[in-house]
C-alpha positions as CSV (number, residue, x, y, z in Angstrom):
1,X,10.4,-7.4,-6.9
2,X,11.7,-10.9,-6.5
3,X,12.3,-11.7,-10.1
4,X,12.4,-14.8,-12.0
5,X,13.3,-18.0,-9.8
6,X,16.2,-18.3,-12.2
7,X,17.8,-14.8,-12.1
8,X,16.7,-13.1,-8.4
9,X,16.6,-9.8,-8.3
10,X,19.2,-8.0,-5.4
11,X,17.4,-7.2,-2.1
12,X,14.7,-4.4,-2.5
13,X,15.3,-4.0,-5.9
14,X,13.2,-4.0,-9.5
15,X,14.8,-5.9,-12.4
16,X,14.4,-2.4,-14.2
17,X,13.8,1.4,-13.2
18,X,10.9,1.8,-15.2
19,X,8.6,-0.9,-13.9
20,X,9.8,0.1,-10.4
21,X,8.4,3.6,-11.0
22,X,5.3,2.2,-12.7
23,X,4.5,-0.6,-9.8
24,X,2.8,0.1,-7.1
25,X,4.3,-1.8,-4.2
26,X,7.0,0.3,-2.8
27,X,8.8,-1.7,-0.1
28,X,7.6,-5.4,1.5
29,X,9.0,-7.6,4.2
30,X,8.8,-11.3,4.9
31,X,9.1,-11.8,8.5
32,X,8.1,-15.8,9.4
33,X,4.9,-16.4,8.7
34,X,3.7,-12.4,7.8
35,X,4.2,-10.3,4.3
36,X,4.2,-6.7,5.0
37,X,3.9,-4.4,2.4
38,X,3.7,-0.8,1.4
39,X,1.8,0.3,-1.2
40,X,1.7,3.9,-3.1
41,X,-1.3,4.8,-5.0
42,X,-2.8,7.9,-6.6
43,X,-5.6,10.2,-5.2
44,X,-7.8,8.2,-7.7
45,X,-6.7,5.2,-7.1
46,X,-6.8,5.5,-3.3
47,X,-10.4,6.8,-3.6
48,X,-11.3,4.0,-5.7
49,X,-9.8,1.2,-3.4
50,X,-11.7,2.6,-0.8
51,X,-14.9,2.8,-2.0
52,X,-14.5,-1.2,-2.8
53,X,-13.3,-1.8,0.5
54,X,-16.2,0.0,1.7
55,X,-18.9,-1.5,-0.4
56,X,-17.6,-5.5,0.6
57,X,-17.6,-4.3,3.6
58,X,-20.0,-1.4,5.0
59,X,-19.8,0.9,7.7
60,X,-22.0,3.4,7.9
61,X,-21.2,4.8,11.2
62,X,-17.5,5.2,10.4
63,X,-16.6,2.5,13.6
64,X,-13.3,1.6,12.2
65,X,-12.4,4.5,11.0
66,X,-8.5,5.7,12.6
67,X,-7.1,9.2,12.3
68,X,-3.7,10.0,12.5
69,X,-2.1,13.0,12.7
70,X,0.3,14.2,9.6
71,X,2.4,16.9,11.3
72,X,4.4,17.6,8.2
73,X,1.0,18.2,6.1
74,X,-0.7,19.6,8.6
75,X,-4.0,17.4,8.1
76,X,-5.8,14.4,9.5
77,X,-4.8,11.3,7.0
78,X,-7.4,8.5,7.9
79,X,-7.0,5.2,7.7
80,X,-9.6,1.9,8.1
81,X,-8.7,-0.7,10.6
């Protein structure tokens, strides 16, 4: 997103459309001394990144496990804190 520390790239932007449909981080924010970043993944690759998260890092009584309401899906998206 940044580009090349010769040539930046504008705010927010991708040198070039394609690899900003292709990449995955969609939007990310330096704020001091925190990155925040958004990510968008497919079904496949969400699955997957969860069950890696999950294997580092067990929970077999689904403790940290958050649902959230998606009222313009109508269903429960969950989320691990």
């Amino acid at each position: 997103m940044t580009g090349l520390p010769q040539t930046f790239n504008d705010f927010l932007t991708f040198q070039e459309v394609i690899i900003e449909i292709e990449h995955p981080i969609r939007l990310y924010c330096r704020y001091i001394d925190r990155i925040h970043m958004f990510f968008r993944f497919t079904a496949e690759e969400a699955r997957d990144l969860i069950q890696r998260c999950l294997t580092e890092h067990p929970d077999p009584n689904n403790e940290n496990i958050v649902d959230y309401n998606d009222k313009n899906v109508g269903h429960v998206l969950h989320a691990w804190s």
